[in-house]
N, C-alpha and C positions, 0 to 999 in steps of 0.2 A: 202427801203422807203415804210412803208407801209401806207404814204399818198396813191397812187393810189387804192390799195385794198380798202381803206376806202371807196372813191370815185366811183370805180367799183359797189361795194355792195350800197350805199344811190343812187345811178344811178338809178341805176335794181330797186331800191325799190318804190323809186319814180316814176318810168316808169310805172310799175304794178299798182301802187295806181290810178295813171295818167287817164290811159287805164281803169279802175275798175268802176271809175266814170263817165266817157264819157269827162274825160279835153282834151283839144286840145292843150294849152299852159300854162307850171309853169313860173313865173314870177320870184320867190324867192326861195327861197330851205333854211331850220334856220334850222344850228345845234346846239347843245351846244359841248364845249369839254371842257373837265376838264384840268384844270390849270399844271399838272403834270401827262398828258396821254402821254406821249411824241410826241405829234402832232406837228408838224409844221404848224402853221396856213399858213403861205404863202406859201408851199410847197402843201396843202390840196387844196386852189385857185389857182393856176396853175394848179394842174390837175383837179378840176372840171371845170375849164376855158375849157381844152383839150378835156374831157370825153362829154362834152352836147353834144359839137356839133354833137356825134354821135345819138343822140335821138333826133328824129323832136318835141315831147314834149318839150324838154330840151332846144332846140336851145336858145341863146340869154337868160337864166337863169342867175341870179344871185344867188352865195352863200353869205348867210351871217353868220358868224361865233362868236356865243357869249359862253366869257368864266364860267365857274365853277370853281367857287374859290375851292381852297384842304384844307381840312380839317379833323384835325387829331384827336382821341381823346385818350385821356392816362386812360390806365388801374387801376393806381395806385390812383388816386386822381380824376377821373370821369371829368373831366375839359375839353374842349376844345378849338383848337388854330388853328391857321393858318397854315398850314404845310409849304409853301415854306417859310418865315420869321424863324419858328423856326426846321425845318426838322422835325429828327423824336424823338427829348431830347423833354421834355415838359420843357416848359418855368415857370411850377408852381409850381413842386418838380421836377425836375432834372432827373425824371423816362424815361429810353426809353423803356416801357413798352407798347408801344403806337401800335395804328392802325387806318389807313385812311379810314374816314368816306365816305367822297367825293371826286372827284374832278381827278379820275382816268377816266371817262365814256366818249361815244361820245354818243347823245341822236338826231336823228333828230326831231325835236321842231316843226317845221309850213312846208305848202308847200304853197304856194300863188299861183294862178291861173289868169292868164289876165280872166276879162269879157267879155264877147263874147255873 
């Protein structure tokens, strides 16, 4: 499961960042994950559920988790598609020629901060 790793590492990251600035409490924590990273988004909130409560920053955090769509593009005809709708065949010539643009990445996005 390497939800938890995930979660370990944006933890520590956010803790640092946390600490760097003088925050006393995140409120939010926005990842992005791409569409066919093979994350489990509910597997990722359980264990950042589990993981805050060890960072007094973190306590009472919320993750919010928005996707990245995948996206593929084919070598043969320059076109791009949707990757989980049509894998890795292009839908425009038939070429599996192809390579994914997007939609593999985990990107932490925002950290929200209560006012204080």
């Amino acid at each position: 499961m390497h939800e938890l790793s995930i979660v370990f590492h944006i933890a520590k990251m956010v803790n640092n960042i946390a600490i760097e600035n003088n925050v006393k409490h995140v409120s939010k924590v926005t990842l992005e994950i791409g569409e066919v990273s093979m994350v489990v988004n509910s597997y990722l909130e359980d264990c950042w559920n589990w993981n805050a409560k060890k960072y007094e920053v973190l306590k009472d955090s919320k993750l919010e988790i928005e996707t990245i769509k995948a996206e593929t593009i084919c070598n043969n005809c320059g076109k791009t598609y949707e990757t989980v709708k049509y894998g890795k065949t292009c839908p425009y010539c038939k070429s599996d020629d192809t390579y994914l643009l997007k939609g593999n990445e985990t990107n932490l996005k925002n950290i929200t901060v209560y006012d204080e």
